[in-house]
Structure formats: C-alpha cells, structure tokens
N, C-alpha and C positions, 0 to 999 in steps of 0.2 A: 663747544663747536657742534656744532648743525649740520646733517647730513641732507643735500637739495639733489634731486634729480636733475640731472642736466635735460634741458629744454632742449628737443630735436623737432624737424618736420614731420608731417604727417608721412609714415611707413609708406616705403613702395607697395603696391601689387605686385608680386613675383606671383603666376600661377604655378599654385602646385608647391611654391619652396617657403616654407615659413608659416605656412594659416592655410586655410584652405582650398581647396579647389572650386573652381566656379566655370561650370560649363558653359563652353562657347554659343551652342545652341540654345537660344529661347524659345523659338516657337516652332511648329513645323504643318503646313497647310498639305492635306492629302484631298487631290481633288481627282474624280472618277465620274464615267457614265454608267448609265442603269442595262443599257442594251448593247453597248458595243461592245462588240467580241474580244477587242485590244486589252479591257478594265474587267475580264472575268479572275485573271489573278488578284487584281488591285481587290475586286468584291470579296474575293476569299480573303483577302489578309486584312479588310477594315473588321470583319466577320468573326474572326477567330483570330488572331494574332494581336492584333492595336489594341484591344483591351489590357492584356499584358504587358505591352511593353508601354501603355500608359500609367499604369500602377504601378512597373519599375522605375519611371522615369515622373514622378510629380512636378521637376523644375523646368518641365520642357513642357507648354501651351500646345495645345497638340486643335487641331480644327479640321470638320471632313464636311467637304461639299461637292457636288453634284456638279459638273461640267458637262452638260448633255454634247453628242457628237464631236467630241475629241476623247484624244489617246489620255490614258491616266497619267499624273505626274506628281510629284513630292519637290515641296520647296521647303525650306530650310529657312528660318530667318536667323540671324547671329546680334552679337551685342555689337560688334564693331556697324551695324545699320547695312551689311553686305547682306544677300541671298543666292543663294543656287538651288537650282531646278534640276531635280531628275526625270526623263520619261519613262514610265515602269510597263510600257507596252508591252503586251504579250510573256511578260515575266509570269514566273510559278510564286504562290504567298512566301515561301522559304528565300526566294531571291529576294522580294521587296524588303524583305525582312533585313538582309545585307549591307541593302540599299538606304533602310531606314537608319542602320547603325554606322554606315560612312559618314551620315550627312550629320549624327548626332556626335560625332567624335570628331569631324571637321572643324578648322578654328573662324573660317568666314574668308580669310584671307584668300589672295590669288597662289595658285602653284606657282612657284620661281626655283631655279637651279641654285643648290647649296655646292659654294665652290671651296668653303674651307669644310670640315671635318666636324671642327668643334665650335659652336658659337656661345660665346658669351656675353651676358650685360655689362658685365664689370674685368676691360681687359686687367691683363697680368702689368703692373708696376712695374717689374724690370724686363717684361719682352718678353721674346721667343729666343729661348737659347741657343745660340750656333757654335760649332767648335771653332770656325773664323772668326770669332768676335774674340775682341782684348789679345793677347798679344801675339795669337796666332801659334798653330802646328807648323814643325816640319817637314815636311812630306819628302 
C-alpha cells in the first residue's frame, strides 16, 4: 500500500498566520518645493532621515520629486491599487518621519467602525455560546 498526498487547493494568504508577512505598502512618492517655506521640514527629512529609513525598508519603492509652489506631501501606493496622501506642511523631519511610518504600516483600506471585538476569517462551527441556548436556566 502506497502512501499519496491528498490533492488540496492552492493555500489561502492569511497575512502574518502561516508564511509570511507581506507588507501592504509598495511604493511611496515624496514630493517637495526647493523654496517654499511649508517643504523646509520635508528638505530636512529627504536630507537626513529617507536614506535610512530606505535601507530599512528595501520592499517599499520609495521616489522624491520636486512640486515647485505647493505644500509638501507623501502618498502611499498599496497592493490593493488604493493611495493616501499626506500633507507634511510646516512639520519638523521627526514628525514626517511618523507620518512616513503610518502610511508604511497602513493596509490601503478605508477606516470603518469595528462593531464586533473579535473578527475572524473562519467563524466558530458551533456559534457563540449563550447560557439561554438548549435547555435554558432558572432564574
């Protein structure tokens, strides 16, 4: 007798449970002006900080250009094809810096109210236990 693998589908993506993590952020476009007053933090953090936190971060595309006469801003692109924009006007490099780690730990998705506690992908088989259920207390 012959031992055969049972044939399944191709494994879910569960991020984070089972294999590994794959961060929601691909790319992230840092755009700044040369002379306006708003983008003198933005110049300090492409200057001294983005180098580092591009060498931490290899899986994240990272692009810096030039937006003459507007306020600086950091967009985000994600796998799901979403983006969000931040405007880093008048911020200190320590703040942008903040600002770069929200967007890089962001999943793309919109904010929505969580109304249960606990979610899961694979509900529970026999429910949510109640002490009313089956044949009932006396009270």
């Amino acid at each position: 007798m012959t031992i055969r693998a049972v044939k399944t589908a191709v494994s879910i993506g569960r991020n984070g449970v089972g294999g590994s993590f794959i961060l929601q952020c691909q790319k992230m476009d840092f755009h700044y002006c040369d002379w306006f007053g708003s983008s003198k933090g933005m110049n300090g953090f492409i200057k001294s900080l983005l180098p580092k936190f591009a060498a931490a971060h290899p899986q994240i595309e990272i692009t810096v250009s030039p937006r003459p006469n507007k306020h600086p801003v950091i967009i985000g692109h994600y796998i799901n094809g979403k983006q969000k924009a931040i405007c880093t006007r008048n911020m200190e490099p320590l703040q942008i810096l903040k600002k770069v780690e929200l967007l890089r730990d962001a999943s793309g998705e919109k904010n929505r109210r969580i109304t249960k506690p606990v979610q899961s992908i694979n509900p529970s088989v026999r429910g949510v236990w109640s002490p009313y259920h089956g044949e009932g207390i006396t009270v």
